[in-house]
DRENDO-1510 file (C-alpha; in Angstrom, 1 decimal, always signed):
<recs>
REC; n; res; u; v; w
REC; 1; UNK; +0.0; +0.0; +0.0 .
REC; 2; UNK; +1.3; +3.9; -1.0 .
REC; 3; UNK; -0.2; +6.8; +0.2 .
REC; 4; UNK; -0.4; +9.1; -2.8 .
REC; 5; UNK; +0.4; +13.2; -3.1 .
REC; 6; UNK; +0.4; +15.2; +0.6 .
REC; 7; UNK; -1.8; +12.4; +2.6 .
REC; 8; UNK; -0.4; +10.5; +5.5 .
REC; 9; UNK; -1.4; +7.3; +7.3 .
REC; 10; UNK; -1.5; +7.3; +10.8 .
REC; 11; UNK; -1.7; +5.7; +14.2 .
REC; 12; UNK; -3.5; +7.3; +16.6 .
REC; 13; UNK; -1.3; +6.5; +20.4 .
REC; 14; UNK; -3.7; +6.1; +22.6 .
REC; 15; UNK; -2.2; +8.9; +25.8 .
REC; 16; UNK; -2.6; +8.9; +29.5 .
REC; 17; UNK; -2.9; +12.7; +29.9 .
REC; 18; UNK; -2.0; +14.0; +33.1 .
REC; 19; UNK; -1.8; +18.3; +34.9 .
REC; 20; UNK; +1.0; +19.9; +36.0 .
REC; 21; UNK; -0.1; +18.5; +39.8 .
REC; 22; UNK; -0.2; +14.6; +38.2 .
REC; 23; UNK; -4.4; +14.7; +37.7 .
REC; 24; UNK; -5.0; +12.0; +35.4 .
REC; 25; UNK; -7.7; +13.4; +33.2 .
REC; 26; UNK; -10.5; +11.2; +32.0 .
REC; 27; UNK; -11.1; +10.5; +28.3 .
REC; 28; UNK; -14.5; +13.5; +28.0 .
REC; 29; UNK; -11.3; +16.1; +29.9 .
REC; 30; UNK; -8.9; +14.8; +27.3 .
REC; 31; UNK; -11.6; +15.3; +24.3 .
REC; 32; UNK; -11.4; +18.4; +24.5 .
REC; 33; UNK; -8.1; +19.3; +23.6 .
REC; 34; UNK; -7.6; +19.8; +19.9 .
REC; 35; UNK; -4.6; +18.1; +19.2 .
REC; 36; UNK; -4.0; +14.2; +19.3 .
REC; 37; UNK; -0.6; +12.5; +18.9 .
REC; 38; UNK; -0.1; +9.8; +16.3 .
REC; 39; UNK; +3.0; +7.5; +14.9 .
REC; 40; UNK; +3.3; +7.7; +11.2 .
REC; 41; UNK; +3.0; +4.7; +9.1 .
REC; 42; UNK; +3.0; +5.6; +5.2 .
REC; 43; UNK; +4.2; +8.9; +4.8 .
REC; 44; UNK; +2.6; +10.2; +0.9 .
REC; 45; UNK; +4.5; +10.6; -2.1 .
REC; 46; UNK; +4.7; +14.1; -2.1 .
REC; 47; UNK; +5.4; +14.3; +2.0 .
REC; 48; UNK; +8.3; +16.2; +3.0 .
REC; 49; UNK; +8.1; +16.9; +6.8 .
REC; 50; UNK; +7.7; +13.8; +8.0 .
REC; 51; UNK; +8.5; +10.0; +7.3 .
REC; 52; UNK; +7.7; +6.6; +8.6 .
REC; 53; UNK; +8.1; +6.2; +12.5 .
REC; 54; UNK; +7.9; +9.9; +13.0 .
REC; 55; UNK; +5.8; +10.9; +16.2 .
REC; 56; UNK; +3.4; +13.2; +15.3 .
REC; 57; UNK; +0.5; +15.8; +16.7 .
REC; 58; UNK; -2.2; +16.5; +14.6 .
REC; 59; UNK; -5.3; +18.2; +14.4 .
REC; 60; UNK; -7.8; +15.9; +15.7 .
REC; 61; UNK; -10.9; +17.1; +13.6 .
REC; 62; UNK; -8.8; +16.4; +10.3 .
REC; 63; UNK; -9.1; +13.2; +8.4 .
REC; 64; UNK; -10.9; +10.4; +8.2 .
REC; 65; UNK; -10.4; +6.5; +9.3 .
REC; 66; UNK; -10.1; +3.8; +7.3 .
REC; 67; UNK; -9.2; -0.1; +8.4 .
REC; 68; UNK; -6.0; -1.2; +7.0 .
REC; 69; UNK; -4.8; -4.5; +8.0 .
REC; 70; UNK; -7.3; -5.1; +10.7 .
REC; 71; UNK; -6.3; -2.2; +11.8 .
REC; 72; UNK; -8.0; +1.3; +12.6 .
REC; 73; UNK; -6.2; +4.2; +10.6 .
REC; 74; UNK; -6.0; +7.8; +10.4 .
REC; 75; UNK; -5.5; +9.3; +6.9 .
REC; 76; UNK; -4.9; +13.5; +7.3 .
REC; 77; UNK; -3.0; +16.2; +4.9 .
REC; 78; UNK; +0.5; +17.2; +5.6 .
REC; 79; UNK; -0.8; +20.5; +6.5 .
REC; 80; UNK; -2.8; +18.7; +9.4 .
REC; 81; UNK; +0.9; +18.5; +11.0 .
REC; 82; UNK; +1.1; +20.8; +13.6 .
REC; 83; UNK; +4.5; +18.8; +15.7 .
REC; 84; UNK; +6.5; +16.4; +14.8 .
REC; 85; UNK; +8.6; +14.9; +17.5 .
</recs>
């Protein structure tokens, strides 16, 4: 499989999100935060910022899921990138 042009397949990584004072916060507190993080799979053919293995936050209303694999994917835009780690 190849993702075409500036698309990326991704993994969302599932977080424990914890405050400053070591609150874990439940899954509704963690919803709304806009960004999620995500490890790159199949960078597109056009894709310069990132590539495969690349740790990445993204936007989390961009894209759409697919299954690949038995697997539940993430497909975004390179310009849905907002870190890469």
């Amino acid at each position: 499989m190849k993702a075409i042009g500036k698309y990326i397949v991704i993994e969302e990584i599932k977080e424990k999100i914890k405050t400053e004072s070591g609150i874990l916060l439940t899954s509704d507190d963690s919803n709304q935060l806009r960004y999620k993080k995500g490890d790159v799979i199949i960078p597109g053919t056009d894709v310069v910022t990132v590539k495969k293995g690349d740790k990445i936050y993204y936007d989390k209303r961009a894209g759409h899921s697919m299954s690949l694999n038995n697997n539940i994917v993430t497909i975004i835009t390179e310009n849905d990138v907002v870190v890469v780690l």
